[in-house]
N, C-alpha and C positions, 0 to 999 in steps of 0.2 A: 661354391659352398652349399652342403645339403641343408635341406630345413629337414631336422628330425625331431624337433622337438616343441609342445605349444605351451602356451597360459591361458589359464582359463580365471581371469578374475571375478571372485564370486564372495564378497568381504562385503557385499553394501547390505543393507536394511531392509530393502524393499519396503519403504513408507509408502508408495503408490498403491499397494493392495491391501494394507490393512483393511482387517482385521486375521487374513487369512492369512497373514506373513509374520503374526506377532508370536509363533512358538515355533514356526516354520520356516527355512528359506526358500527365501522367491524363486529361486536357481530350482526348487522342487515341488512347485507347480504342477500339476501333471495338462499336458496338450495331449488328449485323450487319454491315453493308458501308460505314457512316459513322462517323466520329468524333462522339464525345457533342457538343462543341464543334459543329459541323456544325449537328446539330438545334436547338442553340440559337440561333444565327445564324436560320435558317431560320424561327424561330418570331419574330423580332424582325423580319423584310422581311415576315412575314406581317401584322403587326399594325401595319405602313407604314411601319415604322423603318428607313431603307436608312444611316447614320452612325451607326459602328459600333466603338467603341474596346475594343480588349482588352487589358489590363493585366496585362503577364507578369513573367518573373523567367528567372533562367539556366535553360538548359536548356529552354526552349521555343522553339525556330527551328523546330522541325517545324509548329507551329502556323501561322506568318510563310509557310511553303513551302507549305502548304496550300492558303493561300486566295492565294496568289500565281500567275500565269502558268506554267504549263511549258511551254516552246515547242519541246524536245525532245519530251516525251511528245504535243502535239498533232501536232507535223510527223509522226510516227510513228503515229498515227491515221488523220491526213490521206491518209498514202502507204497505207495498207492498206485505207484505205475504209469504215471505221468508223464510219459518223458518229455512231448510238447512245450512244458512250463519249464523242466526242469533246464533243459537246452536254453529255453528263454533266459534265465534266472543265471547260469553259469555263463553265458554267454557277456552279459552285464559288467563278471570281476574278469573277465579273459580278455576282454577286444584290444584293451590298452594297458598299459603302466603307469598309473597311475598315483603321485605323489602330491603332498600338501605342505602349505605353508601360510603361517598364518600373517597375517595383515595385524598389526595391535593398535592401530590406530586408525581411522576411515580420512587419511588425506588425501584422497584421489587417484585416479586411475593411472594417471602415470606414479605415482607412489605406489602403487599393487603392482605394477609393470617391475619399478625397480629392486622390490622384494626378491625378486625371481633372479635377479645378475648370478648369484652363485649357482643356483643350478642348471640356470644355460650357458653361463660362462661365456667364451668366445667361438659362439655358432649362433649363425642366423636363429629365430623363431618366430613362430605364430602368435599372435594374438588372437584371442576369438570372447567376445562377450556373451554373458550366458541372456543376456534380451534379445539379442539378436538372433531367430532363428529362420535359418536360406534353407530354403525347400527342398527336401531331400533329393530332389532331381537334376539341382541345378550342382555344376560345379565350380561356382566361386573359388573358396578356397586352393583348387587344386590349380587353378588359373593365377591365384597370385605368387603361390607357390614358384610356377613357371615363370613367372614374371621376374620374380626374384632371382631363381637361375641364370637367366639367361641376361643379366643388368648387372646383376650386385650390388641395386640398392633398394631402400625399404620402400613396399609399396605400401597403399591403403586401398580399402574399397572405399566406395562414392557413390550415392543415388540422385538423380534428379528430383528435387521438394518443391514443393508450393513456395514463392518466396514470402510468404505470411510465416512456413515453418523455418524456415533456415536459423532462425534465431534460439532455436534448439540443439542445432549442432555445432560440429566443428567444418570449417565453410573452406571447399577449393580453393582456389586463384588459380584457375590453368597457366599452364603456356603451351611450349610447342608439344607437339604427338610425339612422340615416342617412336611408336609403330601404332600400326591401326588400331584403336579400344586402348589405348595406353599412353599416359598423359603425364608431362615434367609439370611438376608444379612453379608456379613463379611466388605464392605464398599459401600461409593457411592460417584461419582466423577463426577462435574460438567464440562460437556463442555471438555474431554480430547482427547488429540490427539492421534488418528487412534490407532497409533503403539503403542502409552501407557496403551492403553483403557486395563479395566480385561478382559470385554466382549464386546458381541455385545449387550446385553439386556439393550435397552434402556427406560427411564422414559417417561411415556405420561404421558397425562395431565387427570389422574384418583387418588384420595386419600381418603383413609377415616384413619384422623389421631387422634390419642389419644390428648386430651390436655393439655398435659406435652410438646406439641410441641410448645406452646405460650414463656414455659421458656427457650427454646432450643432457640427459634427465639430473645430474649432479648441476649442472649451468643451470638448471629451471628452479628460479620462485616461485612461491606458490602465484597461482593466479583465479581465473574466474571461480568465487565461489573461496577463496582462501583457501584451495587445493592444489596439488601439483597433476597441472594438466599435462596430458599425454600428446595433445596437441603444441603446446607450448614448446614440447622437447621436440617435435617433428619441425616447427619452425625456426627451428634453431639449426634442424641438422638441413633445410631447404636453403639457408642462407651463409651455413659455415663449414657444409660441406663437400668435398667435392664428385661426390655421387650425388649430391640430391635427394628427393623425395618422389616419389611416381604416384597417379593415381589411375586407378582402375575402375571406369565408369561401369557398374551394375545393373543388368535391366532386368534381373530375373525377378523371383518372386522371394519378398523379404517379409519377417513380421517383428513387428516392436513387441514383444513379450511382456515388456513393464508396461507398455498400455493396454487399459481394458478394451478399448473397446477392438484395438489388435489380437488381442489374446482371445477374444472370442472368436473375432474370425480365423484365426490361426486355425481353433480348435475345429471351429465347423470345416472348414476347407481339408486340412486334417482327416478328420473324420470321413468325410464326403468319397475320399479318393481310397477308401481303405476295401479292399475285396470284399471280408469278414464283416462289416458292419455298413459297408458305406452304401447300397442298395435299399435297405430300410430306413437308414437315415435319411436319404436324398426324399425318401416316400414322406415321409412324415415330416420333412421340410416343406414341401410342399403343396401338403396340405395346410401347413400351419401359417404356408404365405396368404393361402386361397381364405382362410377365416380369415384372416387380419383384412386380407380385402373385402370382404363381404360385408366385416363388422365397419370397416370408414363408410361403405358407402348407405349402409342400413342407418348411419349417423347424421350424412348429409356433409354438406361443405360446410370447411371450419370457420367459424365466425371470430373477426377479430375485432 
């Protein structure tokens, strides 16, 4: 079964950034000069997935405007000769196929998941979270992908956390290897506390799930949070059925996008590795380390 087609759930609020999220969605952020949303798209035509559903809620048309045509803003490239931008800008509504559907109610991420059964129907797909952005170097996705191929049942990505965090995610329970980097699950446990947790390997926001996970999400109550969890539906399909669940331990470079102080280093690191800017930047980063040092030690030690 080919994976040719992803989700992209993009319906939540973004409460973590207000105030900059209250006429905006978070999903359009920019991480230097692109919307977080952008990179993820990007990373899903990278790993040959060009059918591409995102699944919004009010207040996300900037998203739809996006990846849509502007034929103002190209005619006005056009006329000044631009074409550097203009390639940019067309390049934006061309890479993918892009479709939406709206979410009318915020019940959760496997409820956004299930919005989407009719238009993927009965063929594997992607999940990918628009917080979640894996570094454009790495090939995550294109590795779960394969994963999926060569199995036929749904995997997830996984990072190793601090067990202080784990109680943020959706939490492993290994079992045996699979093959080398590739892991059957024996459970999975949303949201558990530190000391209960099996592991530390936590769920990010990477999937490519079989569609037997549609009948698994119809079996799920709601749960942590009075949502229908996405995780809920994946322990349902670990325990009733008979492919199972795989996880795929991640060591590359990930960034939480809905946290700040993630989001910033996203942006600098970002930034940093960029041809066109990242030379000046890395200068003026580093002056700006060498004053912060000068000014603690011109202060003396901190007195508690």
């Amino acid at each position: 079964m080919k994976v040719r087609k992803a989700v992209i759930p993009a319906a939540g609020l973004g409460t973590r950034f207000l105030p900059a999220t209250k006429a905006q969605p978070k999903e359009m952020l920019p991480l230097v000069d692109k919307p977080s949303i952008q990179y993820v798209i990007e990373e899903a035509v990278a790993a040959g997935i060009e059918d591409i559903l995102i699944v919004t809620g009010r207040g996300k048309q900037a998203i739809e405007d996006h990846f849509d045509r502007s034929v103002e803003l190209e005619q006005l490239l056009t006329d000044k000769g631009d074409e550097d931008k203009l390639e940019l800008v067309r390049h934006i509504s061309d890479m993918a196929q892009v479709h939406y559907i709206r979410q009318k109610a915020p019940l959760g991420l496997g409820h956004a998941v299930s919005v989407a059964e009719q238009h993927v129907g009965d063929e594997p797909f992607a999940v990918l979270l628009g917080d979640d952005v894996i570094d454009e170097g790495e090939k995550l996705l294109s590795e779960l992908v394969t994963s999926f191929e060569r199995h036929g049942a749904s995997v997830v990505a996984a990072m190793e956390v601090e067990r202080s965090q784990i109680k943020a995610y959706g939490c492993v329970d290994p079992a045996d290897e699979v093959e080398p980097g590739l892991l059957r699950m024996a459970d999975i446990v949303e949201k558990p506390a530190p000391e209960e947790a099996p592991s530390n390997l936590a769920v990010i926001g990477r999937y490519v799930l079989h569609p037997e996970i549609f009948d698994a999400l119809r079996a799920t109550g709601p749960g942590a949070g009075n949502e229908i969890q996405i995780t809920d539906a994946l322990k349902h399909l670990v325990h009733n059925s008979e492919r199972g669940v795989l996880a795929y331990p991640f060591t590359g470079t990930r960034y939480d996008a809905g946290d700040k102080n993630d989001y910033l280093r996203a942006t600098v690191e970002l930034a940093a590795r960029r041809d066109d800017i990242g030379p000046a930047f890395v200068a003026f980063l580093r002056r700006f380390v060498a004053d912060l040092d000068r000014q603690a030690e011109a202060r003396g030690p901190a007195r508690h």
